[in-house]
C-alpha positions as CSV (number, residue, x, y, z in Angstrom):
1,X,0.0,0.0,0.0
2,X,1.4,3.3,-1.0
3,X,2.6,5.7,2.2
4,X,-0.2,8.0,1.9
5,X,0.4,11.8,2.4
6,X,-0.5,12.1,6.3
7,X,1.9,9.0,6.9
8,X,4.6,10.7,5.0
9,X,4.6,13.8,6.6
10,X,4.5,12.3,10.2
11,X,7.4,10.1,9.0
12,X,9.9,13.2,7.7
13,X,8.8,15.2,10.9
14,X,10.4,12.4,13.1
15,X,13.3,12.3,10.9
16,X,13.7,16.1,11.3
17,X,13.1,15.9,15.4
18,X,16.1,13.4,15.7
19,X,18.8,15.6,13.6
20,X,17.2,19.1,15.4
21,X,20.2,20.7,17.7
22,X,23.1,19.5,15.5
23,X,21.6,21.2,12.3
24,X,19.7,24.7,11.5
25,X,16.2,23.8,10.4
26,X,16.9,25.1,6.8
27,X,19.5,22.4,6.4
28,X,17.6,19.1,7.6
29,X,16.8,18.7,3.9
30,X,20.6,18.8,2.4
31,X,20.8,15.4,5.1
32,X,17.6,13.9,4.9
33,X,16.8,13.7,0.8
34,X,19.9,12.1,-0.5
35,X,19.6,9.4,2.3
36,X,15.7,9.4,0.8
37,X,16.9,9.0,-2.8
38,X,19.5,6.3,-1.5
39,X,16.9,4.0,0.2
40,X,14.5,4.4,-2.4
41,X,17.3,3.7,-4.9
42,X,18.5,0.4,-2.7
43,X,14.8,-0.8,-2.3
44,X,14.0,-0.6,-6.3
45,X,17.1,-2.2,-6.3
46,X,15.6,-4.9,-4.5
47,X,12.4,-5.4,-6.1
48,X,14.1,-5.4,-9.3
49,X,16.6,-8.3,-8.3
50,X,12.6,-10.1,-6.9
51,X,11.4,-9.4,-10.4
52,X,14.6,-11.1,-12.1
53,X,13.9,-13.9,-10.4
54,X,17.0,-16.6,-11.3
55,X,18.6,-14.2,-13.7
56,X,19.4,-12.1,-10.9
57,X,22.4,-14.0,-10.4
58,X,23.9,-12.5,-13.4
59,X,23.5,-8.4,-12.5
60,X,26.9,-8.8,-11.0
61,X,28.5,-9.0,-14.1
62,X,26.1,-7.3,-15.9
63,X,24.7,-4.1,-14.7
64,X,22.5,-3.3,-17.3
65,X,19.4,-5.5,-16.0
66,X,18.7,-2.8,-13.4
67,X,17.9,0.7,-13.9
68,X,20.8,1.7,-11.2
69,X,23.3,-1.2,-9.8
70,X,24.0,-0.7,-5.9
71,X,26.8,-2.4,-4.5
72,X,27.3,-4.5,-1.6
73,X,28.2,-1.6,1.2
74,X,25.7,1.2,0.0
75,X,22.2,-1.3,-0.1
76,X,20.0,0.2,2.8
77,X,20.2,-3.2,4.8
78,X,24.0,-2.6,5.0
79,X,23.7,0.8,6.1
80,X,21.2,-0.1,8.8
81,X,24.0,-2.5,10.2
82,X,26.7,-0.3,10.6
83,X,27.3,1.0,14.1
84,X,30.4,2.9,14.0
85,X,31.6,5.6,11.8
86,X,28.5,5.9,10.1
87,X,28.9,9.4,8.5
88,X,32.4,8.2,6.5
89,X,31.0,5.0,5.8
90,X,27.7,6.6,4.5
91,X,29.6,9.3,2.4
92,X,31.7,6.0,0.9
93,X,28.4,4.2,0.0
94,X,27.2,7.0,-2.2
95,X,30.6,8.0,-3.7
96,X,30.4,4.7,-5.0
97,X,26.9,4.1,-6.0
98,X,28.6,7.6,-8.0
99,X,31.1,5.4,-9.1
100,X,28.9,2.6,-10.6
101,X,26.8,5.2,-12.0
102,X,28.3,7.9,-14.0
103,X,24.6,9.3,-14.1
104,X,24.5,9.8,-10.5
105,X,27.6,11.7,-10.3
106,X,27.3,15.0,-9.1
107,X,23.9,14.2,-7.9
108,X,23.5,11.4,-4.8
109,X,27.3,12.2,-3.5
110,X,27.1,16.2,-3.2
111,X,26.5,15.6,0.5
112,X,29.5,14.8,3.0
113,X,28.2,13.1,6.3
114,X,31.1,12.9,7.5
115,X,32.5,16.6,7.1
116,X,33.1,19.3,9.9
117,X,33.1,23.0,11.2
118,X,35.7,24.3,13.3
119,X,36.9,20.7,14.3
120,X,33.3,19.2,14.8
121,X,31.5,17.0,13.2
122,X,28.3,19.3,11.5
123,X,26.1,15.5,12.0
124,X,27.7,13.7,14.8
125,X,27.5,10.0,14.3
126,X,24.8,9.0,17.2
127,X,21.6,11.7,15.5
128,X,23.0,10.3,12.2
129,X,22.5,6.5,13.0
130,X,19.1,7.8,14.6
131,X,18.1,9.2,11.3
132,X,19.1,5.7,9.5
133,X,16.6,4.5,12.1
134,X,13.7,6.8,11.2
135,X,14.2,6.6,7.6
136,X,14.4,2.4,8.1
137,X,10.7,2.4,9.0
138,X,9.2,2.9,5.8
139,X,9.8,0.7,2.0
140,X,9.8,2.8,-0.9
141,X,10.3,0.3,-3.5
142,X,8.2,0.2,-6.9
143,X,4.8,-0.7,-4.9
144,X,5.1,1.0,-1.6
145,X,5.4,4.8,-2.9
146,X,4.7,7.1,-5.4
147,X,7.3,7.9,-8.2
148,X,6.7,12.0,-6.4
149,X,8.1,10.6,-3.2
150,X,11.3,13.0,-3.1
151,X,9.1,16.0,-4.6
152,X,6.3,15.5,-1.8
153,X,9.1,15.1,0.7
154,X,11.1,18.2,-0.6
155,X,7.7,20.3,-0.7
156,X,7.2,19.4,3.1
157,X,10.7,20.0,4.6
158,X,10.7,23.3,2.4
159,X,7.0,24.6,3.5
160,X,7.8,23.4,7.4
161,X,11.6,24.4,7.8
162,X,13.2,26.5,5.2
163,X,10.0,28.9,5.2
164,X,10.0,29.0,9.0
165,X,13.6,30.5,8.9
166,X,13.1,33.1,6.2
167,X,15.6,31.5,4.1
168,X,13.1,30.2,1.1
169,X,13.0,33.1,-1.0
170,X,16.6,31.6,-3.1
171,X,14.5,28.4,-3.3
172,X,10.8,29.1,-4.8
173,X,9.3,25.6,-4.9
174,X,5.9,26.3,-7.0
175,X,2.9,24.6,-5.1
176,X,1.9,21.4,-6.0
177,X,-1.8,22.3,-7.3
178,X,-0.3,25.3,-9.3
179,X,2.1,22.7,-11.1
180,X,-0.7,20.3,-11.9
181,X,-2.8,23.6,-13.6
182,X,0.3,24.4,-15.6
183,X,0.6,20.6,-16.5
184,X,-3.4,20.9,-17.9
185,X,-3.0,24.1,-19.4
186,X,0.3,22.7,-21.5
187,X,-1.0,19.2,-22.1
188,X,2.0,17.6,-23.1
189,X,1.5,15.3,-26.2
190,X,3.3,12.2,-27.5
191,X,6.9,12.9,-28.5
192,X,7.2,16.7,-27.3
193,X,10.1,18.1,-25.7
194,X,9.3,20.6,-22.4
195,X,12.2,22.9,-20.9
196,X,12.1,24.5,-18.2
197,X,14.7,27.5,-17.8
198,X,14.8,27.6,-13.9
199,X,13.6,24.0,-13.4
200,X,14.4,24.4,-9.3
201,X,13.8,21.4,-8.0
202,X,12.1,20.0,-11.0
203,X,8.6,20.0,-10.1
204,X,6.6,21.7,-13.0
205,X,8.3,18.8,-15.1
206,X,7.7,16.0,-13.3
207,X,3.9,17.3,-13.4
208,X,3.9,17.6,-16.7
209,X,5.2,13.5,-16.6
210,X,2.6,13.0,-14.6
211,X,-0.3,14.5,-16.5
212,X,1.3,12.5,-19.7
213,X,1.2,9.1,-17.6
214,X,-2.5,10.2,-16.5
215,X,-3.6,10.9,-20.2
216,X,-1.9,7.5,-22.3
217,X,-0.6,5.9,-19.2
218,X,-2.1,2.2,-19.0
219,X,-2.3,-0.4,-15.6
220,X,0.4,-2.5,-14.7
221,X,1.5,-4.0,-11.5
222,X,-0.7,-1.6,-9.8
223,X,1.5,1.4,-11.7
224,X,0.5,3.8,-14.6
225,X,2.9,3.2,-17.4
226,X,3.1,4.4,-21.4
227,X,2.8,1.8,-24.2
228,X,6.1,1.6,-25.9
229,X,4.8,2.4,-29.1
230,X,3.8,5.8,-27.7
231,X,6.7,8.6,-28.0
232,X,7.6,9.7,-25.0
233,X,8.9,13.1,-23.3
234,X,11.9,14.5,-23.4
235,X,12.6,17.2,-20.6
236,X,14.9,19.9,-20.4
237,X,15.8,21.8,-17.2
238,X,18.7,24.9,-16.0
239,X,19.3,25.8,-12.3
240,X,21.8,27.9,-10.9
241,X,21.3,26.8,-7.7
242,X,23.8,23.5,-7.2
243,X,22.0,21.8,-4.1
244,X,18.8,22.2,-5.7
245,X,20.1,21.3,-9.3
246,X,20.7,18.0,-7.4
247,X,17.4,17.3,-5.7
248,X,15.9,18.0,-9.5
249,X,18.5,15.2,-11.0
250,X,17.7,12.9,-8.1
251,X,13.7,13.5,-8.5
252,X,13.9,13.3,-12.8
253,X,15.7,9.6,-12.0
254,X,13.0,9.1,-9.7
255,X,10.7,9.4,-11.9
256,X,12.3,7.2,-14.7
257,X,11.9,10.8,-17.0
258,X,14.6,11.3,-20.2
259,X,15.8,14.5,-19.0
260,X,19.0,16.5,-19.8
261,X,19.3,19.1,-16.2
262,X,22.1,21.6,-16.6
263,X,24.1,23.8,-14.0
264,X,24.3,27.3,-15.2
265,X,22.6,31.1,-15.0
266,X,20.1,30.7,-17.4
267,X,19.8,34.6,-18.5
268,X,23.7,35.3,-18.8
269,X,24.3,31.7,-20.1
270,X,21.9,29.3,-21.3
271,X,23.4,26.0,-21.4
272,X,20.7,24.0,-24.5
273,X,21.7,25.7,-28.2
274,X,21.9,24.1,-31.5
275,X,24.9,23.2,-33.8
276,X,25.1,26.8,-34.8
277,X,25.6,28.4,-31.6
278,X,21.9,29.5,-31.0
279,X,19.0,29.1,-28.2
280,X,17.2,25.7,-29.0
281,X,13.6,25.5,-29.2
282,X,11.2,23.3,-28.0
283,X,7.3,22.4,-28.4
284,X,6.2,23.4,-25.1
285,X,8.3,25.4,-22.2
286,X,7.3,26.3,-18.4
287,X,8.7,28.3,-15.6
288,X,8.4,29.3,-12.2
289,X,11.1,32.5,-12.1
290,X,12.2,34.3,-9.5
291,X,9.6,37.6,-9.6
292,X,11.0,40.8,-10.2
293,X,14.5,39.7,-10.5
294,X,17.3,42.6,-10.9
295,X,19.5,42.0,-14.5
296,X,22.1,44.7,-15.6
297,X,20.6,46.5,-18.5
298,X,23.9,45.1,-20.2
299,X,22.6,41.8,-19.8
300,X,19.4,42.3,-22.6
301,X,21.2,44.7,-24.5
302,X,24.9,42.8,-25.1
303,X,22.6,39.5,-25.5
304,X,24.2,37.1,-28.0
305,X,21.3,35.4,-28.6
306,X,18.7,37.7,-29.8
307,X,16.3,37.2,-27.3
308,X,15.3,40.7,-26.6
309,X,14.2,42.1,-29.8
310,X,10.7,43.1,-28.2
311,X,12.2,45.6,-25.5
312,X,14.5,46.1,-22.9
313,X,12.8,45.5,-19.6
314,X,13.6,47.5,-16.5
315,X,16.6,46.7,-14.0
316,X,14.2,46.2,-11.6
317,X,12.3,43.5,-12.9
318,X,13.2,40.6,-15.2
319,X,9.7,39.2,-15.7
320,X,9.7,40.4,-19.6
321,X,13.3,39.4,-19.9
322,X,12.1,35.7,-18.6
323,X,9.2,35.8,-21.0
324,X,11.4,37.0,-23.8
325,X,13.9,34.2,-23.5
326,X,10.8,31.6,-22.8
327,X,9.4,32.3,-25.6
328,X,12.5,32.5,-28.1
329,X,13.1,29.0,-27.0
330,X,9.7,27.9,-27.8
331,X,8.9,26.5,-31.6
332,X,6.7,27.6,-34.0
333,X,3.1,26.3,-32.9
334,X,4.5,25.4,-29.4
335,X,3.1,27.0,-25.7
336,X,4.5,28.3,-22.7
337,X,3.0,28.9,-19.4
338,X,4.9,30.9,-16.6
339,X,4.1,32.0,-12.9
340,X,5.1,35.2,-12.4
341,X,4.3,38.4,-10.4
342,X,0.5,39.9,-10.5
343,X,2.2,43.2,-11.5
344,X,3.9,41.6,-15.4
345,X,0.4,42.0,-16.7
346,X,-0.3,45.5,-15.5
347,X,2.7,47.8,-14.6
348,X,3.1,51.0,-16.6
349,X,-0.7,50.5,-18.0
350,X,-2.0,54.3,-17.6
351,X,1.6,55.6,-17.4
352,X,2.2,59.0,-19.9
353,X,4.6,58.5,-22.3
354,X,6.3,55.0,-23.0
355,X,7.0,52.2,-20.1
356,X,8.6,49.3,-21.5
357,X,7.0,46.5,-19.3
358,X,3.7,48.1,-21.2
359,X,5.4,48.6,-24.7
360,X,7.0,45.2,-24.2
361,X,2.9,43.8,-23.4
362,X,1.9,45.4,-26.4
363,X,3.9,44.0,-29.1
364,X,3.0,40.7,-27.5
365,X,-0.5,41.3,-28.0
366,X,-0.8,43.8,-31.1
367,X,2.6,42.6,-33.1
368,X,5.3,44.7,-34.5
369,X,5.7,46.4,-38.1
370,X,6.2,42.9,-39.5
371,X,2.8,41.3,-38.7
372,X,4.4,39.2,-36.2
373,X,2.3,39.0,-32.7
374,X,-1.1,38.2,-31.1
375,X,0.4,35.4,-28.8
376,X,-0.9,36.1,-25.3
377,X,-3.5,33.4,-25.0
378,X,-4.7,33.7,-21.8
379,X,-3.9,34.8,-17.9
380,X,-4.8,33.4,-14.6
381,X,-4.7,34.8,-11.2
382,X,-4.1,32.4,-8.6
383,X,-5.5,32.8,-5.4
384,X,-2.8,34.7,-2.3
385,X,-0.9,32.9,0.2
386,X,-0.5,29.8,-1.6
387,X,3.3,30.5,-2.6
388,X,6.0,30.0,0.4
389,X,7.7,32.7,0.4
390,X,5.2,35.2,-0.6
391,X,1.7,36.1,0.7
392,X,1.0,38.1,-2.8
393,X,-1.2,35.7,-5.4
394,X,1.0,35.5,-8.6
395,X,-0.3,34.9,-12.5
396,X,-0.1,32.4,-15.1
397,X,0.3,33.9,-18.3
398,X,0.0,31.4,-21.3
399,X,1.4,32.4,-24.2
400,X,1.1,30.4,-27.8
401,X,2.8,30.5,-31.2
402,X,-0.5,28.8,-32.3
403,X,-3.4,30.5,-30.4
404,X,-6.7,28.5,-31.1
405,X,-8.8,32.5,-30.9
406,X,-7.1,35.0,-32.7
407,X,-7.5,38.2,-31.5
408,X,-8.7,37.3,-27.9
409,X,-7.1,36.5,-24.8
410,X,-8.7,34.7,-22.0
411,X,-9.0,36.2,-18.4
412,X,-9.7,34.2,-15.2
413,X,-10.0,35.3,-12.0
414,X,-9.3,32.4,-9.7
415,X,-8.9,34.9,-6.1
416,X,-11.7,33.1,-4.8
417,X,-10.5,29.1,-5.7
418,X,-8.8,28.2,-2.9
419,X,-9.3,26.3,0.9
420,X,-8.3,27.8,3.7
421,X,-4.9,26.2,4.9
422,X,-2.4,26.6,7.8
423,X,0.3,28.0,7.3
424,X,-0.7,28.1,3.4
425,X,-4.2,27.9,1.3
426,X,-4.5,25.4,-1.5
427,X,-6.2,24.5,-3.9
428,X,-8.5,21.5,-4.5
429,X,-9.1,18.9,-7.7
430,X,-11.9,20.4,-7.9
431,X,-10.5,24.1,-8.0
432,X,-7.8,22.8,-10.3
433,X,-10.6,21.4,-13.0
434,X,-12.4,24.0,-12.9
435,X,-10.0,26.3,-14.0
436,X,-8.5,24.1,-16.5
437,X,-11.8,23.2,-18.1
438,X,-12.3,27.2,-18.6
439,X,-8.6,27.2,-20.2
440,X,-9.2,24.4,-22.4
441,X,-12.8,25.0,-23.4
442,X,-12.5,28.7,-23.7
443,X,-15.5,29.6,-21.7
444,X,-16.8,32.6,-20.1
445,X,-17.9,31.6,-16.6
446,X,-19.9,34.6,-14.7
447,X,-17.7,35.9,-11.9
448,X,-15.1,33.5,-12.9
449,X,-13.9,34.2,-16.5
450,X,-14.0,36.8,-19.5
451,X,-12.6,37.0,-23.3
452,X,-11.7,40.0,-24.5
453,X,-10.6,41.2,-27.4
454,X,-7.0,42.8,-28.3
455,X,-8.8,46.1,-29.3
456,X,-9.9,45.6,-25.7
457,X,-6.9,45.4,-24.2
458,X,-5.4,48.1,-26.2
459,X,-8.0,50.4,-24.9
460,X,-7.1,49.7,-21.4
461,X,-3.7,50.4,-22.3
462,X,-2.5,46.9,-22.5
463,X,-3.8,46.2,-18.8
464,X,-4.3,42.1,-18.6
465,X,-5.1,41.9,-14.6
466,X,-8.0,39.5,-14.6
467,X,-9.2,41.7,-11.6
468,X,-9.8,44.9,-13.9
469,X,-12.4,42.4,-16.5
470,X,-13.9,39.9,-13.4
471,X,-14.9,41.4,-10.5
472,X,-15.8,39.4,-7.4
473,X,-17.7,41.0,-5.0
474,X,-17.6,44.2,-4.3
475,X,-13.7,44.1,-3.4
476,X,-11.5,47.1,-5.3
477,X,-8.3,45.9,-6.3
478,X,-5.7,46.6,-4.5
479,X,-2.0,47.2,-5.4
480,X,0.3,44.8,-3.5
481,X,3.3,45.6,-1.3
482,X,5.5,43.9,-3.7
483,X,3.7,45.5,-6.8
484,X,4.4,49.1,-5.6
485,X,8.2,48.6,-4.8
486,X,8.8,47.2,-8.8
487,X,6.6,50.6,-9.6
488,X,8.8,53.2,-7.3
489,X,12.2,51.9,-8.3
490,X,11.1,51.6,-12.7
491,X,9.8,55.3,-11.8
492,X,13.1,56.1,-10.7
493,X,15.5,54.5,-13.2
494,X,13.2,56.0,-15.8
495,X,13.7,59.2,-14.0
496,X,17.2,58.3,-14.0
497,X,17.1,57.8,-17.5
498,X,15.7,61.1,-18.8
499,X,17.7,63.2,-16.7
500,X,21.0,61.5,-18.6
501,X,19.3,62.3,-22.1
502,X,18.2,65.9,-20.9
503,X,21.8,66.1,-19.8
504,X,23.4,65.5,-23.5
505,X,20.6,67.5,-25.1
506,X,22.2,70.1,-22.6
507,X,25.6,69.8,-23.6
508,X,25.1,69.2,-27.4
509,X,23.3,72.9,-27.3
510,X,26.0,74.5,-25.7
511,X,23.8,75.5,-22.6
512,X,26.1,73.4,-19.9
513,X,29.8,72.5,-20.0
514,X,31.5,69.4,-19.7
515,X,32.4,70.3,-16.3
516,X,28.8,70.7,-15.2
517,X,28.2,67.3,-16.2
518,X,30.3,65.8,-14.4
C-alpha cells in the first residue's frame, strides 16, 4: 500500500526531530533527501533483483538488468548494520553508487556526512544513525510509494523548515496544485520536448510526466505506465542553484523521465543551443522564475542570442526578460505557461509617455511592423498565500505560437478558488478542473472568467489583470506591497534615465559645459 500523504509527513517530521540541535532547520533537507533517494534507490534495487527472479544472479557481471546497480556496502540493509563511523561510511556508500553510476555523479554524492566546522562533526555520528533509524521504518520500492516521493518530501521540509527561517525566498518551490494547472493548461503530447529554464527542483516537469502518464498511461503491477509504441517526453531543465540542481537530478531519475538538467545562469548563459551556436527551441516550455528579479541592463542589451528584440525590460524586474527568453526558445506552434508576479500583466498600464513593461505587453498582444504577434493566450490569477515565500497571489500567463482564438485572450479570475490552509491555502481537484476546463474549453464563466478582445486590451492600455475584467464581489483591487516597490524603483530608473538624455541635449546645445556634467 502506497505511504499515503498524512503517513509521509508524520514520518519526515520524526526524521527532522532526531537531527534538530546538530543542524539549522533550513538544512535538515541537504541530510535527509539524498539518504531518501539512497533508500528508495537500494529498495528498487531490491524489487528489481525479486522481479529477475534466477537471472538475478547475473547483474553482477552485468549491470544493465537494473535501472541503477548498488553495491554491496551502499544497499539500505548494509547501512542499517553499521554502528560505527556511520557518516564516513555513508559518504563511501554514495561515492560509489557515484562510481557505478556515472549518471548519478554529481547528484546522490554532493553531501558529505562525514565533514566538519571548526573541528566538529556538523552531524555527529549518534543523530546520524538515529536518522538511518527513522528513515528504516518505511519501503519505498516500486509498490510501496509514489514515483513523487522525493518532490512531496522536498515540498514538506521546504514549507515546514526553510520557510519557517526566512531562508526560502533563493528556493521558490511552486505549489503542487499550481504545477498540476500548468501541466493541464500545456498538455504535453506524444513525443514533445518541455524545458524548463529555472527548473528548481524539477517539479513543474515531473507534473507535466505526470499528466502524460495520467492521459496515455495504462495499468500495470498496480503502476501507470506508457505503451512503448507511444513517443515519449523528453525534458529539459537549467538551475543555478547546485544543491537544488541536485534534488531535481535525483527527482527526474525518480521518476524514470529522459531528462538532460544543466548547472548554469540561465539569463547570462543558457546551457541547451543548436549546432550553430543558437538558443534551442522546443514544443512546449514552463517556468516558475524568480519575480521581479534585478539584471544589468547590459545583460538584454549585449545579449548574443537575440532574445530581446521586443524591448528592454527595467533593471528592476526581469519578468519580460524571462518571458522573452521563454518564448524564443519555444517553436513555432508550441506553448509556454509561466508564474510570475501579478504586476507583469499590468505595470506601466495608464503611465504617460512609453514604459517598456507596457510597450514590451503590447507588441505581444498587437505585433510589430512585420505582422508578427497576437500570442498572449490567456492569464490566470491564482488565489494569495499559496506560494511560500510570498503572501501576494501571482499569474499564469500562457502564451502560444499557435493560439486556437485569434484576437482574444482569456481572463480568469481564480482569487476566490482556494481552501483555507495553515500556514498556506490550497487549492483542491476540484479548483484545479475548474479552472482548466475554462482554459481548455474557452469559456466565459460569470464571476469567474472573460474573453476579451485585443482592441480591448489596447484600450485599457494593455492592462491584462483579470481583476480589472472579473470582479468578485464588491472588493477594489488593491496594489500589492510587492507590486508598488517594482513601480517606485522603474519610476526612478526612468527618472534616472531622462535626466542623462536631458543632460546631453544640454551639452550638445551648448547650454552646460563638460564640467557641469560631471
Amino acid at each position: 500500500m502506497a505511504l499515503d500523504i498524512a503517513t509521509l509527513e508524520n514520518w519526515l517530521w520524526e526524521a527532522a526531530c532526531v537531527i534538530r540541535g546538530p543542524l539549522d532547520a533550513p538544512r535538515f533537507k541537504d541530510y535527509i533527501l539524498p539518504l531518501i533517494f539512497l533508500k528508495r534507490l537500494s529498495d528498487v534495487f531490491e524489487d528489481e533483483l525479486e522481479e529477475l527472479g534466477d537471472s538475478a544472479r547475473f547483474v553482477e557481471e552485468d549491470h544493465e538488468l537494473v535501472r541503477f546497480y548498488i553495491p554491496a556496502e551502499a544497499r539500505w540493509s548494509a547501512i542499517a548494520r553499521q554502528t560505527v563511523r556511520l557518516g564516513e561510511y555513508l559518504t563511501d556508500a554514495v561515492r560509489a553508487v557515484a562510481r557505478h553510476n556515472p549518471k548519478l555523479q554529481g547528484v546522490i554524492d554532493t553531501i558529505d556526512f562525514n565533514a566538519t566546522a571548526a573541528g566538529q562533526r556538523i552531524l555527529p555520528d549518534e543523530p546520524l544513525r538515529a536518522l538511518v533509524g527513522v528513515l528504516s521504518q518505511h519501503r519505498l520500492g516500486l509498490r510501496d510509494v509514489e514515483p513523487d516521493i522525493l518532490g512531496r518530501a522536498y515540498e514538506y521540509l521546504l514549507r515546514k523548515f526553510a520557510e519557517g527561517q526566512g531562508q526560502s525566498a533563493g528556493e521558490f518551490y511552486t505549489p503542487r496544485e499550481v504545477a498540476i494547472l500548468m501541466a493541464r493548461i500545456l498538455d504535453p503530447q506524444p513525443g514533445e520536448e518541455i524545458y524548463d529554464p529555472a527548473c528548481g527542483s524539477g517539479g513543474l516537469l515531473i507534473k507535466c510526466q505526470l499528466r502524460f502518464r495520467e492521459k496515455y498511461g495504462v495499468p500495470e503491477n498496480g503502476r501507470l505506465h506508457v505503451p512503448p509504441e507511444i513517443a515519449p517526453l523528453r525534458f529539459y531543465g537549467q538551475e543555478i542553484n547546485h544543491a537544488t540542481f541536485a534534488i531535481a537530478r535525483m527527482n527526474v531519475f525518480i521518476h524514470e523521465m529522459e531528462a538532460e538538467i544543466a548547472l548554469a545562469d540561465t539569463m547570462n548563459r543558457p546551457a541547451f543551443l543548436d549546432p550553430e551556436g543558437h538558443l534551442r527551441r522546443f514544443d512546449k516550455v514552463t517556468a516558475n522564475p524568480m519575480w521581479n528579479q534585478k539584471f544589468t541592463q547590459q545583460t538584454y542589451e549585449h545579449d548574443p542570442y537575440g532574445r530581446f528584440i521586443f524591448g528592454v525590460p527595467p533593471s528592476s524586474s526581469a519578468d519580460w526578460g524571462w518571458i522573452q527568453h521563454m518564448f524564443a526558445s519555444l517553436r513555432e506552434g508550441g506553448k509556454m505557461a509561466v508564474v510570475l508576479d501579478t504586476g507583469a500583466v499590468s505595470r506601466g498600464s495608464g503611465n504617460q509617455g512609453s514604459n517598456r513593461e507596457r510597450d514590451i505587453r503590447k507588441k505581444f498582444i498587437e505585433g510589430d511592423l512585420m505582422g508578427r504577434g497576437d500570442w498572449i493566450e490567456a492569464v490566470i490569477l491564482l488565489p494569495e498565500n499559496l506560494f511560500y515565500n510570498t503572501t501576494a497571489p501571482g499569474v499564469i500567463l500562457v502564451i502560444n505560437r499557435a493560439k486556437r482564438h485569434k484576437g482574444e485572450i482569456l481572463l480568469i479570475n481564480a482569487a476566490g478558488q482556494f481552501a483555507k490552509g495553515r500556514p498556506k491555502n490550497f487549492m483542491t481537484e476540484e479548483h484545479i478542473a475548474r479552472i482548466a476546463d475554462i482554459y481548455l474549453n474557452w469559456r466565459q464563466v460569470e464571476g469567474l472568467s472573460r474573453i476579451i478582445t485585443n482592441a480591448e486590451a489596447a484600450r485599457n492600455d494593455y492592462n491584462l489583470s483579470p481583476s480589472r475584467y472579473v470582479a468578485l464581489g464588491s472588493n477594489e483591487e488593491v496594489l500589492p506591497l510587492e507590486e508598488a516597490v517594482v513601480l517606485l524603483r522603474e519610476a526612478e530608473e526612468e527618472q534616472a534615465e531622462a535626466a542623462r538624455a536631458l543632460e546631453e541635449v544640454l551639452l550638445r546645445l551648448g547650454l552646460k559645459s563638460a564640467e557641469e556634467g560631471r
